[in-house]
C-alpha positions as CSV (number, residue, x, y, z in Angstrom):
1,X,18.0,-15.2,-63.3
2,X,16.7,-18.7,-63.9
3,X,17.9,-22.0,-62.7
4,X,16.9,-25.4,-64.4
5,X,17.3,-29.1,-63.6
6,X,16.1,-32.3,-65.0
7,X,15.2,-35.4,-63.4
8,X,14.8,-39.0,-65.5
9,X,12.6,-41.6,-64.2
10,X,13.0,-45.1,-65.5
11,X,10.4,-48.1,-65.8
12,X,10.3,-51.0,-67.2
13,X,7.5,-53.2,-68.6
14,X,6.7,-56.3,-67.8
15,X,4.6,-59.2,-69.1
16,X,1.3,-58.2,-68.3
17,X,-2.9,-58.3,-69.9
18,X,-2.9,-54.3,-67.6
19,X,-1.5,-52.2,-70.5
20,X,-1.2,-49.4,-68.0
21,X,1.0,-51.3,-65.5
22,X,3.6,-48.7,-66.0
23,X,1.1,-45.4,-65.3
24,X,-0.2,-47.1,-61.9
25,X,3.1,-48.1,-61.0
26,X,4.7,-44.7,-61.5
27,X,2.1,-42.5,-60.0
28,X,3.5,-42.3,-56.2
29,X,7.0,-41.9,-57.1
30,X,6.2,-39.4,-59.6
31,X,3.9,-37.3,-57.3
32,X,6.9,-37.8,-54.1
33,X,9.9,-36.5,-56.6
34,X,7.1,-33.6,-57.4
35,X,6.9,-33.1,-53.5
36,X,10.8,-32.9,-52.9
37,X,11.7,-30.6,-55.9
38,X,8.7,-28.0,-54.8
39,X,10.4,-28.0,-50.9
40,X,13.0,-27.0,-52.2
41,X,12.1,-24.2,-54.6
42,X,11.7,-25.9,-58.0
43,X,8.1,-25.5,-60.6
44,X,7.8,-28.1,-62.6
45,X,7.5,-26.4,-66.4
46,X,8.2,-29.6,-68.6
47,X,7.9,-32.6,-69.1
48,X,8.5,-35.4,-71.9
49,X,9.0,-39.6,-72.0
50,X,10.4,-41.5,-74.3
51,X,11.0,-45.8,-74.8
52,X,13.4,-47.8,-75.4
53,X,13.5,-51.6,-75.7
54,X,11.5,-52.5,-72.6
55,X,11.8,-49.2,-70.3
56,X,10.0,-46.0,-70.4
57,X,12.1,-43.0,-70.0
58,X,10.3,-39.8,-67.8
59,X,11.5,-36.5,-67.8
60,X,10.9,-33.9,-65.2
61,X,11.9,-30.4,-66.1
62,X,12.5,-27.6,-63.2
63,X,13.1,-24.1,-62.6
64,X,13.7,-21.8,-59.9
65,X,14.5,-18.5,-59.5
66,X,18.4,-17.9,-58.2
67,X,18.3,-15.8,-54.7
Protein backbone atom coordinates (compact mmCIF):
# COMPACT_ATOMS: atom_id res chain seq x y z
CA UNK A 1 0.00 0.00 0.00
CA UNK A 2 0.89 3.49 -1.04
CA UNK A 3 1.24 6.58 0.80
CA UNK A 4 1.18 10.20 -0.86
CA UNK A 5 1.86 13.79 0.29
CA UNK A 6 2.01 17.06 -1.39
CA UNK A 7 4.14 19.94 -0.75
CA UNK A 8 3.38 23.73 -2.21
CA UNK A 9 6.13 26.10 -2.74
CA UNK A 10 5.31 29.73 -3.10
CA UNK A 11 7.19 32.63 -5.02
CA UNK A 12 6.57 35.72 -5.84
CA UNK A 13 7.76 37.99 -8.66
CA UNK A 14 9.26 40.92 -8.49
CA UNK A 15 10.17 43.85 -10.74
CA UNK A 16 12.88 42.67 -12.63
CA UNK A 17 14.63 42.84 -16.69
CA UNK A 18 15.77 38.59 -15.41
CA UNK A 19 12.53 36.92 -16.54
CA UNK A 20 13.84 33.82 -14.77
CA UNK A 21 14.27 35.51 -11.36
CA UNK A 22 11.86 33.04 -9.98
CA UNK A 23 13.66 29.62 -11.53
CA UNK A 24 17.23 30.89 -10.04
CA UNK A 25 15.64 31.86 -6.96
CA UNK A 26 13.78 28.54 -6.35
CA UNK A 27 16.47 26.07 -7.35
CA UNK A 28 18.12 25.46 -3.71
CA UNK A 29 15.08 25.31 -1.90
CA UNK A 30 13.50 23.14 -4.31
CA UNK A 31 16.51 20.69 -4.53
CA UNK A 32 16.81 20.85 -0.12
CA UNK A 33 12.76 19.93 0.19
CA UNK A 34 13.86 17.13 -2.54
CA UNK A 35 16.67 16.17 0.01
CA UNK A 36 14.38 15.95 3.22
CA UNK A 37 11.44 14.13 1.63
CA UNK A 38 13.92 11.26 0.06
CA UNK A 39 15.59 10.84 3.97
CA UNK A 40 12.68 10.13 4.88
CA UNK A 41 11.34 7.64 2.36
CA UNK A 42 9.34 9.69 -0.17
CA UNK A 43 9.95 9.52 -4.53
CA UNK A 44 9.07 12.35 -5.97
CA UNK A 45 6.33 11.08 -8.88
CA UNK A 46 4.63 14.57 -9.79
CA UNK A 47 4.85 17.63 -10.08
CA UNK A 48 2.78 20.76 -11.39
CA UNK A 49 2.79 24.96 -10.89
CA UNK A 50 0.39 27.22 -11.35
CA UNK A 51 0.10 31.51 -10.97
CA UNK A 52 -1.74 33.63 -9.46
CA UNK A 53 -1.58 37.43 -9.41
CA UNK A 54 2.13 37.86 -8.64
CA UNK A 55 3.20 34.31 -7.03
CA UNK A 56 3.93 31.17 -8.59
CA UNK A 57 2.46 28.22 -7.02
CA UNK A 58 4.92 24.70 -7.04
CA UNK A 59 3.71 21.45 -6.30
CA UNK A 60 5.65 18.53 -5.14
CA UNK A 61 3.94 15.18 -5.29
CA UNK A 62 5.26 12.10 -3.03
CA UNK A 63 4.87 8.53 -2.45
CA UNK A 64 6.20 5.94 -0.27
CA UNK A 65 5.58 2.68 0.37
CA UNK A 66 3.68 1.98 3.97
CA UNK A 67 5.97 -0.50 6.27
Amino acid sequence: MKEYKVETLIYYSKVTLDSKHIVKSSKKEIQEKLDIMSKEGWHLVSTDATNFGAAVYIYLYFERDLP
